[in-house]
C-alpha positions in Angstrom: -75.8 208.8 215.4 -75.9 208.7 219.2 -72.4 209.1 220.7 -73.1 209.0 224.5 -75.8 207.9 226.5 -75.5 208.2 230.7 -78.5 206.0 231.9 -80.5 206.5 235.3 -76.7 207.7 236.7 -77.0 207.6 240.1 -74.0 209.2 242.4 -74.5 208.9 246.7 -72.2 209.9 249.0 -72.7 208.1 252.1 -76.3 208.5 252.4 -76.0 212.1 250.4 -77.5 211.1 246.8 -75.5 213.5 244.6 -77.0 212.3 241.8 -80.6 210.4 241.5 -81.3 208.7 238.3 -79.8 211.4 235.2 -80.0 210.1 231.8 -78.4 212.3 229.4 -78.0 211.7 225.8 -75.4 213.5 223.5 -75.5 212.3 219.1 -72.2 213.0 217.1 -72.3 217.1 216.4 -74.5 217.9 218.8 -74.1 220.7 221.9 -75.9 219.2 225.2 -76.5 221.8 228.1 -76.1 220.0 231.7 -77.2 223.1 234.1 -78.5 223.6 237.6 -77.8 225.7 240.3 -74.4 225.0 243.0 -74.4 222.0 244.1 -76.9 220.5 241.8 -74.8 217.5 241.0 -73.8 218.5 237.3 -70.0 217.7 238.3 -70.5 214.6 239.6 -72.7 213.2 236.7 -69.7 214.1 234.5 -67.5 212.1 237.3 -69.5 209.3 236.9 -69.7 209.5 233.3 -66.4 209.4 232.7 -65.4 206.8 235.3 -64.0 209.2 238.3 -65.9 207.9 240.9 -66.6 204.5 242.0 -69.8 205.8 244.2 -72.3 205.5 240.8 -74.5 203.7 239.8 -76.6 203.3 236.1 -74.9 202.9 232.5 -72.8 204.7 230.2 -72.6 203.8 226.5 -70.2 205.2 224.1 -70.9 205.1 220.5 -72.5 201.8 221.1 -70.1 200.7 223.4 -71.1 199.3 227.0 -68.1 201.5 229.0 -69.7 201.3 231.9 -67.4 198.8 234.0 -64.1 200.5 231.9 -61.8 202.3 234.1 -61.4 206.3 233.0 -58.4 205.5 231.3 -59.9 202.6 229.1 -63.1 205.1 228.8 -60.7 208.4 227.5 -59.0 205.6 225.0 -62.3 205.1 223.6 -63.0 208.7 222.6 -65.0 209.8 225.9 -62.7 213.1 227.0 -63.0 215.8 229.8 -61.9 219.2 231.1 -61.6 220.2 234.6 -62.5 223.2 236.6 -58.8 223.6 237.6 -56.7 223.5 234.2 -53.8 221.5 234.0 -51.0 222.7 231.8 -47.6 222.9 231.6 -46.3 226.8 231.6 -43.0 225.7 230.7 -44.1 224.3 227.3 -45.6 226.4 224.6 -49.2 225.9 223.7 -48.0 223.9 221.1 -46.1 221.7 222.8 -48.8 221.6 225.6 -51.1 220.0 222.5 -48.2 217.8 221.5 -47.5 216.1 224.9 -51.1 215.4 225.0 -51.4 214.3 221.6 -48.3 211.5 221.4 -48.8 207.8 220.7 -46.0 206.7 223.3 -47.0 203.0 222.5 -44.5 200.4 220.7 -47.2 200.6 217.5 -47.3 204.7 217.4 -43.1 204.7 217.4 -43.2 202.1 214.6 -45.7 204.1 212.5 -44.1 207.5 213.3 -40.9 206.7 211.2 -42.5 206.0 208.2 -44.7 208.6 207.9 -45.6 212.3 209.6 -46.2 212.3 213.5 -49.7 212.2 214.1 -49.6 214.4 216.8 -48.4 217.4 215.0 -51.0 217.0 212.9 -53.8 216.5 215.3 -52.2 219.3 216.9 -52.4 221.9 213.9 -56.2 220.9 213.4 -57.0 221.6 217.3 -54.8 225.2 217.1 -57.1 225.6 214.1 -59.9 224.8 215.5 -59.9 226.9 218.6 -58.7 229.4 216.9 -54.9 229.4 218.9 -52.7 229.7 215.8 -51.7 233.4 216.8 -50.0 232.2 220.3 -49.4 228.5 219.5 -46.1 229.1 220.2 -46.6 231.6 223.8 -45.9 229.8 227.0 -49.7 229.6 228.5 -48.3 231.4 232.0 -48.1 234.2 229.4 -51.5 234.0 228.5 -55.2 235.8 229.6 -57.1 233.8 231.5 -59.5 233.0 229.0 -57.4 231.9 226.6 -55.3 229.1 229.1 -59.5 228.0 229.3 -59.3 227.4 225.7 -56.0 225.4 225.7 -57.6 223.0 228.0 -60.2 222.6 225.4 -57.3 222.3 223.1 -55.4 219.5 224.8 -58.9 217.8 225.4 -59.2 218.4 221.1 -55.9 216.7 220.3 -57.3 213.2 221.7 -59.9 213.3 218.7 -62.3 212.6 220.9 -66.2 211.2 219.5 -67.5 213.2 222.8 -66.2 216.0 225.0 -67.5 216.9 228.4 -67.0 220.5 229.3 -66.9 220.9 232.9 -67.8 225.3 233.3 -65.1 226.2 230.2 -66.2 230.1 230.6 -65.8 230.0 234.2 -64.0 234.1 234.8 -64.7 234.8 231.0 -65.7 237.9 230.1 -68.7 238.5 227.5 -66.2 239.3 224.7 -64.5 235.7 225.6 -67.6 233.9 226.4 -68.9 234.8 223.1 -65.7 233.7 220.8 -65.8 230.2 223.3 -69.5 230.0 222.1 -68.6 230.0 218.4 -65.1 227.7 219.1 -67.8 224.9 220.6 -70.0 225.5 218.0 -67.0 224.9 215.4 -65.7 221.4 217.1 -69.2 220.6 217.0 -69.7 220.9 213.5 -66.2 219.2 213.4 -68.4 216.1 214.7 -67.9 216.1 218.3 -70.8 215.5 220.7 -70.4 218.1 223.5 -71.5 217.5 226.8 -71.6 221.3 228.5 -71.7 222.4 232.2 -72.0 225.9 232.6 -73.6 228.5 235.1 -73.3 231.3 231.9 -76.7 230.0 231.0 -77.3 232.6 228.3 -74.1 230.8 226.7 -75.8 227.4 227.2 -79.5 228.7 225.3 -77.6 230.2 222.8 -75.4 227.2 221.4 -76.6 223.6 222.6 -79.6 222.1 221.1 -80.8 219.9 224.1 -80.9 221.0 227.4 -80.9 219.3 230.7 -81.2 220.7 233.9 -80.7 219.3 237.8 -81.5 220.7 241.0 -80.6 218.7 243.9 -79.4 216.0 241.6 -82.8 215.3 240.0 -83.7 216.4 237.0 -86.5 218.9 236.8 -86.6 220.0 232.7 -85.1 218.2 229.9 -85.6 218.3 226.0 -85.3 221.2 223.5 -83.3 224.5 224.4 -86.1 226.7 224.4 -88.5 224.4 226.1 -86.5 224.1 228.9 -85.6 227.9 229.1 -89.1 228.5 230.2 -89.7 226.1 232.1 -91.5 227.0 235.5 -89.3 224.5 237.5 -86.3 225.7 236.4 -87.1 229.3 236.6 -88.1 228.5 240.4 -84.8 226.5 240.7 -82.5 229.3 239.7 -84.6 232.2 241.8 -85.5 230.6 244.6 -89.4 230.3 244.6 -92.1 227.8 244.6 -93.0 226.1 241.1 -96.3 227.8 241.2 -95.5 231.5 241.7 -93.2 231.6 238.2 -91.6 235.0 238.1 
């Protein structure tokens, strides 16, 4: 089942086009590499997929669902989620309780149905420790933590929304290869869990290793897309990440 298509998303700055005509399509379980070189636009198609910027044009469908005139907040209530370059938690909570506050139904309708049976968020909130694999410092305050593993609490508090599809914006960003590797196979597990994954990453030996479909920008326009491999050796991007002509390959 397809949980996220961004059609022909177009993203201009003034008359800097960010972003000229992306599609990108992500089913339920799948891993979907969005790669390029700096500046080639990947964070701004994730803007514009999830509703951060008003400068875009094109669609955005969510399982089935027209989004593309919903506001971010209607968009994240739908089961589109996000992580940021810049994490955002709080280092006076514990990891836990980081998950918790992000997990809570603070409507009229969540109080009612939290006193007659378990709070929800406690247990979307063991399933997401479970899943990325923070059981062992669920309860250490994240200021506490390694680098790497405050990265994967963002993931975390992304995971307790239960969202259909996640957008990763450079998770492994200062990861070292021992960290990069266990994030590979914590992605691969909340994929198998039935989330689509949307992945921007510069590690690009993590991105061949883990998504099934790639799709790669340079200058906001995409020059390879389909199958992992297929695009790995593709002359284009080869020339996009070293810095030659198309023709002159390696």
């Amino acid at each position: 089942m397809t949980a996220l298509v961004g059609d022909q998303i177009t993203v201009t700055y003034g008359r800097n086009v960010a972003v000229d005509r992306v599609s990108v399509e992500v089913k339920a379980g799948e891993i979907v590499g969005l790669i390029g070189p700096n500046g080639a636009g990947k964070t701004s198609m994730i803007d514009a997929i999830t509703g951060f910027t008003p400068m875009s044009t094109g669609s955005v469908w969510l399982d089935g669902v027209d989004v593309t005139a919903s506001a971010p907040h209607r968009r994240a209530a739908a089961g589109l989620r996000r992580t940021f370059q810049q994490l955002r938690l709080f280092d006076d909570l514990t990891v836990r309780e980081n998950l918790i506050v992000a997990a809570e139904d603070d409507t009229r309708f969540g109080v009612l149905r939290d006193l007659v049976r378990p709070r929800r968020a406690r247990i979307v909130t063991d399933r997401a420790l479970e899943l990325t694999g923070l059981l062992d410092v669920a309860d250490e305050l994240p200021r506490d933590l390694p680098s790497g593993t405050r990265r994967v609490v963002g993931v975390a508090r992304a995971i307790v929304a239960e969202p259909s599809v996640l957008l990763l914006d450079e998770p492994a960003a200062g990861l070292d290869t021992h960290e990069t590797t266990d994030l590979g196979a914590m992605l691969r597990r909340i994929a198998d869990d039935g989330v689509g994954l949307l992945l921007i990453e510069h590690d690009t030996d993590l991105v061949f290793r883990i998504c099934e479909q790639v799709v790669a920008i340079d200058f906001g326009v995409v020059i390879a897309s389909g199958p992992a491999e297929t695009v790995r050796t593709s002359d284009a991007l080869i020339a996009a990440y070293l810095g030659v002509p198309d023709d002159e390959g390696l």
